[in-house]
ZAMIMI-164040 format. One record per residue (C-alpha): residue number from 1; x, y, z; residue in three letters. Coordinates in Angstrom, 2 decimals. Layout:
<vexvexs>
VEXVEX   k       u       v       w   r
VEXVEX NUM       X       Y       Z Ala
...
</vexvexs>
This chain:
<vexvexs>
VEXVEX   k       u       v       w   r
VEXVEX   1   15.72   20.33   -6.18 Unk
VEXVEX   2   12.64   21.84   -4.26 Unk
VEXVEX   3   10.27   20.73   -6.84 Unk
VEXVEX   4   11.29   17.56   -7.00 Unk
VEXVEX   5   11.28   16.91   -3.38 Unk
VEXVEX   6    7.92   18.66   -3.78 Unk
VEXVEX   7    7.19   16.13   -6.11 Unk
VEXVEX   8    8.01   12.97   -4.27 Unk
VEXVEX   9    6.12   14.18   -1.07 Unk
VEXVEX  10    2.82   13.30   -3.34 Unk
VEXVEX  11    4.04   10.19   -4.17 Unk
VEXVEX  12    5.27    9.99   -0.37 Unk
VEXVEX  13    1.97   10.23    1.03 Unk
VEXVEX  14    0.67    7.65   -1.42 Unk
VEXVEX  15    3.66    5.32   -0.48 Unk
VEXVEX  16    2.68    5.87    3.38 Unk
VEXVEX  17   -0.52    4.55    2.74 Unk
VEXVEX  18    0.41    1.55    0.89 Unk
VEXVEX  19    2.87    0.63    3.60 Unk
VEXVEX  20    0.11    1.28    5.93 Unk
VEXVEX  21   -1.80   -1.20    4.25 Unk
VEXVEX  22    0.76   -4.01    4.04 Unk
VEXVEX  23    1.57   -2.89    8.22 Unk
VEXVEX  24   -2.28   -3.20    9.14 Unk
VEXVEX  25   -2.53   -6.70    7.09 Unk
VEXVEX  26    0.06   -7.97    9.01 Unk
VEXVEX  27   -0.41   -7.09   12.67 Unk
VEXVEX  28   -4.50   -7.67   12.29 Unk
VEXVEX  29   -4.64  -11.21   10.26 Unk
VEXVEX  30   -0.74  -12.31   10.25 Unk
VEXVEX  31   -0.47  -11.89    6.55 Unk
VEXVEX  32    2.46  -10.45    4.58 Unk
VEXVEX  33   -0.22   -9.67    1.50 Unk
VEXVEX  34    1.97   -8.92   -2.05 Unk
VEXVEX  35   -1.39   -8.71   -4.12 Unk
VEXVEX  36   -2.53   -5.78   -2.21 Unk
VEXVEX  37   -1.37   -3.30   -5.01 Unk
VEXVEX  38   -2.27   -5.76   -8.50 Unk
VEXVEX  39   -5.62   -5.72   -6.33 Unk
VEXVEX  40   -5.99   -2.21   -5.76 Unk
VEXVEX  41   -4.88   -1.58   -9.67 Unk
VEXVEX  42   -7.74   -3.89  -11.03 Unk
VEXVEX  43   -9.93   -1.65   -9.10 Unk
VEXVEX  44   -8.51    1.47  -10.53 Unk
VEXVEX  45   -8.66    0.22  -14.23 Unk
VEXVEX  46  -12.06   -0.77  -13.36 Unk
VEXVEX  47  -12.76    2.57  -12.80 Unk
VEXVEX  48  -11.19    4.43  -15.69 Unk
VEXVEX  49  -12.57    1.73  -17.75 Unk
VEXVEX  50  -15.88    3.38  -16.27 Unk
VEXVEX  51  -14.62    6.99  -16.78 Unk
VEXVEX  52  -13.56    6.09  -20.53 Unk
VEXVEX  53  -17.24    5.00  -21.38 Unk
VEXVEX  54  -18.59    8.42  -19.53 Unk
VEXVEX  55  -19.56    7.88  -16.58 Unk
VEXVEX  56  -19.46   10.53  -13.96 Unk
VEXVEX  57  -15.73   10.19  -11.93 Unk
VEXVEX  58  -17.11    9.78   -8.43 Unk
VEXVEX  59  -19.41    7.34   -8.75 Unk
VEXVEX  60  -16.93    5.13  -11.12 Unk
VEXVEX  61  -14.29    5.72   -7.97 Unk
VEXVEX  62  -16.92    4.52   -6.22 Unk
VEXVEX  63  -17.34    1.75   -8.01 Unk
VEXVEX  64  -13.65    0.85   -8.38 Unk
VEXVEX  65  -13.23    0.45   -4.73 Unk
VEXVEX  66  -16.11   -1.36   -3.92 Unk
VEXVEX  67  -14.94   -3.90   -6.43 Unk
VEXVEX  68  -11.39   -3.93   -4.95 Unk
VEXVEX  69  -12.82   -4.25   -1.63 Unk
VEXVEX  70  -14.58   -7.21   -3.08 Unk
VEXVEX  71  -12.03   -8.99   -4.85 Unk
VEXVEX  72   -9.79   -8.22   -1.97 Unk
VEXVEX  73  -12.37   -9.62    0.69 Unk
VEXVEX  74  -12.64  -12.89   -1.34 Unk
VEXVEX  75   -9.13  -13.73   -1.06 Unk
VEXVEX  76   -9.33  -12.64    2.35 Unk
VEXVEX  77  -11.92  -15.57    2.86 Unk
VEXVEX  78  -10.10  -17.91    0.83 Unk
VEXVEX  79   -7.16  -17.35    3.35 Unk
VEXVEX  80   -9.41  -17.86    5.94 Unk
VEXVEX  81  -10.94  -21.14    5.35 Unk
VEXVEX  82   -8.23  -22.34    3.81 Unk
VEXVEX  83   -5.05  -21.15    5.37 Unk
VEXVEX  84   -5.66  -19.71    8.81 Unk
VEXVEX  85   -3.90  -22.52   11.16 Unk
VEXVEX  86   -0.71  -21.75    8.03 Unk
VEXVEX  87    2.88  -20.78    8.96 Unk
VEXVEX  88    2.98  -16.69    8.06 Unk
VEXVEX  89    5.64  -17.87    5.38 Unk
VEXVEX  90    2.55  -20.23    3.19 Unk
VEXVEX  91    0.50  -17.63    4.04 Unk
VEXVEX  92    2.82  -14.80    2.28 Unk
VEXVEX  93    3.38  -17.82   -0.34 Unk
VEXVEX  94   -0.52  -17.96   -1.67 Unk
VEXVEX  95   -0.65  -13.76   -2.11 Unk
VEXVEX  96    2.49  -14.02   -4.19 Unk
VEXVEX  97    0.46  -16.93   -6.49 Unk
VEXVEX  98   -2.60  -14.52   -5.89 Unk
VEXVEX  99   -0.08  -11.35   -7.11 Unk
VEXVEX 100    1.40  -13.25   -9.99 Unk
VEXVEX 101   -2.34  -14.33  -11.14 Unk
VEXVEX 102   -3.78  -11.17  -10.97 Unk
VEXVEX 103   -0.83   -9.25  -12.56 Unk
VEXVEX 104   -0.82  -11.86  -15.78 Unk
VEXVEX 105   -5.27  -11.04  -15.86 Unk
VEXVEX 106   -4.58   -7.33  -15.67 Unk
VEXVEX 107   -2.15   -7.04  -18.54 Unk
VEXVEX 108   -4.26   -9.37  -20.58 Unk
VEXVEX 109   -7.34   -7.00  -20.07 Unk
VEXVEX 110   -5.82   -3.55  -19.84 Unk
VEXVEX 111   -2.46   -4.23  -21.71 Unk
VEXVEX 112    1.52   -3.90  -20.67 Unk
VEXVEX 113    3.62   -0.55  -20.21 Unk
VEXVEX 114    3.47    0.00  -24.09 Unk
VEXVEX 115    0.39   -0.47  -25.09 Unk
VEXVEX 116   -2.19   -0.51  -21.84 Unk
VEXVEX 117   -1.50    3.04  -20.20 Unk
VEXVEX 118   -4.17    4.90  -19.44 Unk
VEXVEX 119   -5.17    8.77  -18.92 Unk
VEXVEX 120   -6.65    8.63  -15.19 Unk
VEXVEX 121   -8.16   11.40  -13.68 Unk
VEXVEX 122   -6.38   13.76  -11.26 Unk
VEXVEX 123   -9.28   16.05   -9.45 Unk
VEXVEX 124   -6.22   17.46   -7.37 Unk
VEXVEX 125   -3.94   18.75   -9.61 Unk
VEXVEX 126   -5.02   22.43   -9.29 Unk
VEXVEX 127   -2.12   23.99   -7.16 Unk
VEXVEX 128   -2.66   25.05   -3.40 Unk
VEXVEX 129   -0.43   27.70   -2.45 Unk
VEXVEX 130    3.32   28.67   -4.15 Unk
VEXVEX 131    7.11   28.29   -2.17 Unk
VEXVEX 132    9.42   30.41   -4.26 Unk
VEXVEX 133    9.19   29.07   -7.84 Unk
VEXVEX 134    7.63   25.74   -6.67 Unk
VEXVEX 135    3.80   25.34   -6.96 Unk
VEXVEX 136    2.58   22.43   -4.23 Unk
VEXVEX 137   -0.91   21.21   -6.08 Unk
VEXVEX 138   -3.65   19.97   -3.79 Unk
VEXVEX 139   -2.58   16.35   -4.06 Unk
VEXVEX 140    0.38   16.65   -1.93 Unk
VEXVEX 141   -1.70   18.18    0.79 Unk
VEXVEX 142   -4.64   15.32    0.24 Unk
VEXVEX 143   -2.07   12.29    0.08 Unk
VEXVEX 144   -0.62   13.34    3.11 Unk
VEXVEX 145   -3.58   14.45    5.33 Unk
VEXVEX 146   -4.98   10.81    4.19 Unk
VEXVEX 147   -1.44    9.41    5.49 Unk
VEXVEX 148   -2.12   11.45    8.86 Unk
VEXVEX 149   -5.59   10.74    9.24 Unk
VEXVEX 150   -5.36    6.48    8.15 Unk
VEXVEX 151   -2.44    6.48   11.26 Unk
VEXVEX 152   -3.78    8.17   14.08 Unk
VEXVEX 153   -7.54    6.63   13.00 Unk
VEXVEX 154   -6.01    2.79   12.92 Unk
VEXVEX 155   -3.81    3.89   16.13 Unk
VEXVEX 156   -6.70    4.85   17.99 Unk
VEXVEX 157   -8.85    2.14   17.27 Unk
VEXVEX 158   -6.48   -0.58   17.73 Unk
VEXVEX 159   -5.89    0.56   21.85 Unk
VEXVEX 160   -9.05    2.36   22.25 Unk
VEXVEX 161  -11.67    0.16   20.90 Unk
VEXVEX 162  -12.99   -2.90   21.53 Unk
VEXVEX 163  -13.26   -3.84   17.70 Unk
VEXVEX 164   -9.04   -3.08   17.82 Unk
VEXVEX 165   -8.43   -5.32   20.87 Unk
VEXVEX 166  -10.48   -8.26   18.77 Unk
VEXVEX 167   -8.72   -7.47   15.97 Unk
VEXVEX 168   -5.22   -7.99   18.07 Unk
VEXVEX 169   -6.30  -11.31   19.30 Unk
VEXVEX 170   -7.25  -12.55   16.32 Unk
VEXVEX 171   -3.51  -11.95   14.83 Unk
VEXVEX 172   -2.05  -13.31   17.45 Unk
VEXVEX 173   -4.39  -16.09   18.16 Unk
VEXVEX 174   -6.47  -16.77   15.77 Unk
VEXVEX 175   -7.80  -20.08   17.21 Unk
VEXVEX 176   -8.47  -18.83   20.52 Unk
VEXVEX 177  -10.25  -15.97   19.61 Unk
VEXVEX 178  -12.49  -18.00   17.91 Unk
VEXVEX 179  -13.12  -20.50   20.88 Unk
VEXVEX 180  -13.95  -17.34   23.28 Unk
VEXVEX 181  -16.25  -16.01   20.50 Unk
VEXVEX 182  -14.33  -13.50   18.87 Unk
VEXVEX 183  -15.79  -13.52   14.59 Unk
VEXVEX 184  -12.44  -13.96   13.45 Unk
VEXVEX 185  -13.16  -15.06    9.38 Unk
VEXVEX 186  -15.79  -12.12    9.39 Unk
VEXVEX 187  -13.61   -9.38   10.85 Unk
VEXVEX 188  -10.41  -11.51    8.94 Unk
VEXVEX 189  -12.55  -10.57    5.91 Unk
VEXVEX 190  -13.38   -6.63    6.64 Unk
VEXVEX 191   -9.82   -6.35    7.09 Unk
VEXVEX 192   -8.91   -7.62    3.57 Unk
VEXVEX 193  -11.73   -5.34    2.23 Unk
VEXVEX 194  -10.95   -2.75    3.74 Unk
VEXVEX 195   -7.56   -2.36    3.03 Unk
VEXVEX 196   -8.65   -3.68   -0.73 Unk
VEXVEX 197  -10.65   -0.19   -0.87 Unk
VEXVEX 198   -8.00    1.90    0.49 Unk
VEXVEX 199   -5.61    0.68   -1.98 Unk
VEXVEX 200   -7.60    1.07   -4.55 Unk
VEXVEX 201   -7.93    4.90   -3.69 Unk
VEXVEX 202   -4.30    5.30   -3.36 Unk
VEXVEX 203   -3.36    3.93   -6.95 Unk
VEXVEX 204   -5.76    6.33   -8.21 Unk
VEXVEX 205   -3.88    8.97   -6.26 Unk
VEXVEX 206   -0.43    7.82   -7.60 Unk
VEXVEX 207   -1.20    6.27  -11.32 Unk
VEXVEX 208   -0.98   10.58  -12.72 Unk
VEXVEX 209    2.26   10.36  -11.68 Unk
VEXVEX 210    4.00    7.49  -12.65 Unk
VEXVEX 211    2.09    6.42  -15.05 Unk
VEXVEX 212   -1.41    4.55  -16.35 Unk
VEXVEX 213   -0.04    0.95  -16.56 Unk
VEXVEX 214   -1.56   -1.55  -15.07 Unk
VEXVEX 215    2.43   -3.65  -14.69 Unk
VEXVEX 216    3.83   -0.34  -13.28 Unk
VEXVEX 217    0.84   -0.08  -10.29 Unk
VEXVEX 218    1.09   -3.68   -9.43 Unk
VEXVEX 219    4.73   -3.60   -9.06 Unk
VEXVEX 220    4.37   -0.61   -6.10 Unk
VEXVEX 221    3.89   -3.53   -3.83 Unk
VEXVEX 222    7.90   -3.57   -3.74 Unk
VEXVEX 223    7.71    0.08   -2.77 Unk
VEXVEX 224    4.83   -0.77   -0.24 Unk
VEXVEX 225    7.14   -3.74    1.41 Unk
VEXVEX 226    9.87   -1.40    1.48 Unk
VEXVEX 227    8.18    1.03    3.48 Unk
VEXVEX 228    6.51   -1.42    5.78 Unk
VEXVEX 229   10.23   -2.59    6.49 Unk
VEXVEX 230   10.71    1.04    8.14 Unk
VEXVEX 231    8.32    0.34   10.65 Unk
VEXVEX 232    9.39   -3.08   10.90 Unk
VEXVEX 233    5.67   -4.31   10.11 Unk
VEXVEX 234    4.74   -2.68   13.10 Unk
VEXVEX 235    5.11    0.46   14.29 Unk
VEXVEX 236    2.77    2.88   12.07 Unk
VEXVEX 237    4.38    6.46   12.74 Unk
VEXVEX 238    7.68    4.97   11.71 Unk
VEXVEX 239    5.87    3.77    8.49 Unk
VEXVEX 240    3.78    6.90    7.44 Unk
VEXVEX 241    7.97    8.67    7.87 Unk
VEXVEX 242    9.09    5.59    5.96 Unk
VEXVEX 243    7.04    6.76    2.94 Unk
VEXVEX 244    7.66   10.44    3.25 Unk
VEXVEX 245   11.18    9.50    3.10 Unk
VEXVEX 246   11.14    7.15    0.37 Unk
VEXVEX 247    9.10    9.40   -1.62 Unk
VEXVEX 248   11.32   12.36   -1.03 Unk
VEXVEX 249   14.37   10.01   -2.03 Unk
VEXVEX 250   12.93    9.23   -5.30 Unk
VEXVEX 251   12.01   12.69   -5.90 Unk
VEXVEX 252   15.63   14.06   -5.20 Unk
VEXVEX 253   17.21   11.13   -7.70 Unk
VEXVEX 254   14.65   12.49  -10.00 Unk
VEXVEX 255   16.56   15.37  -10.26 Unk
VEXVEX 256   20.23   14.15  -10.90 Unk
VEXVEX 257   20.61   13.46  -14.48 Unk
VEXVEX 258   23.43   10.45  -13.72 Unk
VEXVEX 259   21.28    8.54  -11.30 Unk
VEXVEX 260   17.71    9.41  -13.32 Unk
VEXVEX 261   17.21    5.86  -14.43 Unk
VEXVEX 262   17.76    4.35  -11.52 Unk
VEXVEX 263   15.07    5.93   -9.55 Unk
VEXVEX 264   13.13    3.00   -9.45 Unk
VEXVEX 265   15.82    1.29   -7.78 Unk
VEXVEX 266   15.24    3.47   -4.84 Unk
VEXVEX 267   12.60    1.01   -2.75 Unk
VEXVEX 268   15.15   -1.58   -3.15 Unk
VEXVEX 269   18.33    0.24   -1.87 Unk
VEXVEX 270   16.13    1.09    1.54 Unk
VEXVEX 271   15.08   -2.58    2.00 Unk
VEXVEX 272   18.74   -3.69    1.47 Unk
VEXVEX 273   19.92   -0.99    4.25 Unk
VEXVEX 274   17.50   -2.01    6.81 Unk
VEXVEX 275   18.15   -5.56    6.03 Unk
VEXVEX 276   21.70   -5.17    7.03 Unk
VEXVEX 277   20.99   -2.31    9.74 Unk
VEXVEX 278   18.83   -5.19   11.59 Unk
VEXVEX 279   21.18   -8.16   11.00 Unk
VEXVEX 280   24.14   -5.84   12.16 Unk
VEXVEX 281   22.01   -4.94   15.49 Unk
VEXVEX 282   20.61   -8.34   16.18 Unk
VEXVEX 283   24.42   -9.64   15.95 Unk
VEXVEX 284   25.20   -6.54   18.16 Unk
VEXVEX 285   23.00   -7.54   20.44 Unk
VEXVEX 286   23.59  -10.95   20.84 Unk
VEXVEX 287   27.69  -10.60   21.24 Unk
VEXVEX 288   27.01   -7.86   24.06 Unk
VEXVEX 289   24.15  -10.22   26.14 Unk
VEXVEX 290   27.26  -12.66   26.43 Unk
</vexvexs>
């Protein structure tokens, strides 16, 4: 049971992050982005693509994320100059289009679940230190000082910094941040690409683990949502636990034989009990203001 919960902190620490990326869309351009991950995973193949042909692993991770960043800050722009005076729902509508899209191009150029998976490299698999029997390898410890680092960094910045108080305003609102100068599609767009290159780097943290498909990636935007929901979109702590949690949780059903298959299921279950946790207190709250 140790090892697996061992296990699911490295994917924990990569699910933080993602959820961290969906939380930072949100509160710093309103957008609820679902191709985050098929973005970040067209990166990634980009770079093992690179890797496969022999090129040295750095500088195709390199690479990959400055193409995700790329592709990620076009659609930014597109959003931008198209949608940016949008309801948040058409908003979330066009990166589902954009996720759908992208998904369809990445199986078509790097192949499904049985025929596209691919051997990516893990330059942290060499173990750290040993509890008991269980051997933590250096990815647990990276994944989650990257969690640490990405929350208190974006925490800081967003109340300490001017660039984080222009970044507030132009969430909230967007037009009038323009009018009193703020450079909302250019900082709308180093949003996008920056959270385009951190995603990138996460998937390439993760895809050892569960696998080199480009399908199976993409699809860790559900995971990403479902962590996001912990911190209610919001709150950034609560989301980097959110992760830990989830990760842990998928670790532990791991480990049961009669609930194996249904690990996946796991991001799922957690939206579905905050869902009702936050419709139970919002009808809570509204019988006892009467």
């Amino acid at each position: 049971m140790l090892n697996s919960v061992i296990a699911g902190l490295s994917s924990g620490g990569g699910y933080a992050l993602l959820g961290l990326c969906v939380v930072l869309t949100y509160r710093l351009v309103a957008v609820v982005n679902f191709a985050m991950t098929a973005v970040g995973a067209m990166g990634a193949f980009v770079m093992v693509t690179l890797t496969d042909e022999g090129l040295n692993v750095w500088l195709a991770l390199l690479i990959g994320a400055v193409s995700a960043a790329a592709l990620s800050g076009v659609f930014g722009a597109a959003l931008a100059r198209w949608f940016a005076g949008h309801r948040e729902g058409t908003k979330a509508a066009v990166t589902v289009a954009l996720f759908v899209a992208l998904t369809a191009i990445g199986v078509r150029l790097f192949g499904g679940t049985s025929t596209g998976a691919r051997q990516f490299p893990n330059p942290f698999s060499d173990p750290v230190f040993t509890v008991g029997s269980v051997v933590v390898p250096q990815s647990v410890l990276v994944s989650l000082a990257f969690a640490v680092l990405i929350t208190v960094a974006v925490g800081l910045m967003l109340t300490r910094t001017r660039v984080g108080l222009k970044l507030q305003a132009l969430s909230e609102r967007p037009a009038t941040a323009q009018v009193v100068g703020i450079p909302a599609p250019v900082l709308a767009v180093g949003v996008w690409s920056g959270v385009g290159a951190i995603t990138m780097l996460v998937i390439v943290l993760v895809a050892p683990r569960l696998g080199g498909d480009f399908g199976t990636l993409a699809g860790l935007i559900s995971t990403a949502l479902a962590v996001a929901m912990v911190g209610a979109f919001r709150n950034l702590p609560l989301t980097l636990a959110g992760g830990l949690i989830v990760g842990c949780l998928e670790g532990m059903s791991a480990s049961v034989d009669s609930i194996q298959k249904y690990q996946g299921v796991v991001p799922f279950l957690v939206i579905l009990v905050l869902l009702w946790w936050r419709s139970r207190r919002e009808v809570w709250d509204t019988a006892h203001s009467r």
